[in-house]
C-alpha positions in Angstrom: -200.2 189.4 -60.6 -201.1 185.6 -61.8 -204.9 186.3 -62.8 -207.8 184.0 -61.7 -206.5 180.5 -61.1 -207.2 177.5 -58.6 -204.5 177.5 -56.5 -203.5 174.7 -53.9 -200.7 172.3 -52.5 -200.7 169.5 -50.3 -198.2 168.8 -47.9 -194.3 168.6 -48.7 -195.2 169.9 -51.7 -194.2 173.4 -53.2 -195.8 175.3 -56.3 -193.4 178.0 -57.1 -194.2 181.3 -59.8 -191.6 182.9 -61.3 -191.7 186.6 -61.3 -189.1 189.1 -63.1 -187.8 192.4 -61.7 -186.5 195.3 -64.2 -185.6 198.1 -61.8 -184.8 198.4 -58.5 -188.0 198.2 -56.4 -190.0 197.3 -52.9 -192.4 194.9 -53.4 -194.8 193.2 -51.4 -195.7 189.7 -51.4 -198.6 188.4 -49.7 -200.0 184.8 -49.2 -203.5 183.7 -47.5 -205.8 181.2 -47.1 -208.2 180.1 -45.1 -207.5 177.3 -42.8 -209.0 174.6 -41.0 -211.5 174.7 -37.9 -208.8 174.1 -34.9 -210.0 172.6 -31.8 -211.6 174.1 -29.0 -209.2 175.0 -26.7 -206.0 174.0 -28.6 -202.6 175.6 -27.7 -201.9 176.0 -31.3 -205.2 177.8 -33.6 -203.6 176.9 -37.1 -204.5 173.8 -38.6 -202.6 173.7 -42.0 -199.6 175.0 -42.2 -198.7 177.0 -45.8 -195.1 178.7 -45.9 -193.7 181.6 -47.9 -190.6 182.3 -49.3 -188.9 184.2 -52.3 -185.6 183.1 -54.0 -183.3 184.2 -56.5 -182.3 182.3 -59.8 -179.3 180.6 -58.4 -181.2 179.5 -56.0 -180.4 181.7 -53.0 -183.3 182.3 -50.6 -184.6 185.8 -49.9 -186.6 186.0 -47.5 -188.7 183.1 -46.0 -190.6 184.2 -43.4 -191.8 180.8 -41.8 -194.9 182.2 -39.5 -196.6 178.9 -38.1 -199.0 180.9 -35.9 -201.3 183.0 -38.5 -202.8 182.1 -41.5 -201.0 185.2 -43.7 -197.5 185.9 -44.7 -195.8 188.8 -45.9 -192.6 189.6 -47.7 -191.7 193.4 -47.8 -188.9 194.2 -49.4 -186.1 196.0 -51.8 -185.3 193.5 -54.8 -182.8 194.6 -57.4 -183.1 193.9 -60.8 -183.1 190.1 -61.9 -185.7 186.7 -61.8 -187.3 185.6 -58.7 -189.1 183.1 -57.8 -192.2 182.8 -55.3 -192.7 179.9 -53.5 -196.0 178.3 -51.4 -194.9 175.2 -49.5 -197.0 172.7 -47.6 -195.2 172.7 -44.6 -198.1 170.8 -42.5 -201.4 169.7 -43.4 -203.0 167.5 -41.8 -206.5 168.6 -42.5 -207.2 169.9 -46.6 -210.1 169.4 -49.2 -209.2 166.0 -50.7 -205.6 167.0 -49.1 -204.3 169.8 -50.4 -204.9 173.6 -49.0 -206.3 176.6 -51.5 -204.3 180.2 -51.0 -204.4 183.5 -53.2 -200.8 185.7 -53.7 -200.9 188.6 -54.3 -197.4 191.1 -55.1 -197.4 194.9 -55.4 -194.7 196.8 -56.1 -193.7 200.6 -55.9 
């Protein structure tokens, strides 16, 4: 969907990527990245914290997701025709290569 590129945000930071819909549509958004080593025998596994969302033009949110337990999130959905926008937000991260956290998105549609 974007190509090849670097991708990465730090926390309370958002990179955003604006997308276009023609027709009526699902489509499936889906963000990863590999996170942090957590500590041995912590309640919580996920280190950095990455979250998802998808919002319209006049600014109306989507779908946001918000999964703080798992490394991957996923937006399945019906958009109708009209410009989106995909956002990545740095929700926590407290441990990131020179402090910022890589991810990969992906979006099919069909």
């Amino acid at each position: 969907m974007f190509g090849t590129k670097k991708l990465g945000v730090i926390q309370g930071d958002t990179k955003s990527f604006d997308i276009e819909i023609s027709q009526t549509q699902k489509v499936v958004i889906n963000m990863v990245y590999t996170d942090a080593p957590g500590s041995v025998n912590a309640a919580v596994a996920l280190v950095n914290d990455l979250d998802l969302s998808l919002v319209q033009s006049d600014g109306t949110v989507v779908s946001e997701p918000k999964d703080h337990v798992n490394n991957h999130e996923v937006i399945e959905m019906t958009l109708n025709p009209g410009k989106y926008q995909i956002r990545v937000n740095g929700a926590k991260i407290p441990l990131g290569r020179q402090g910022s956290q890589s991810f990969a998105i992906v979006m099919s549609s069909y």
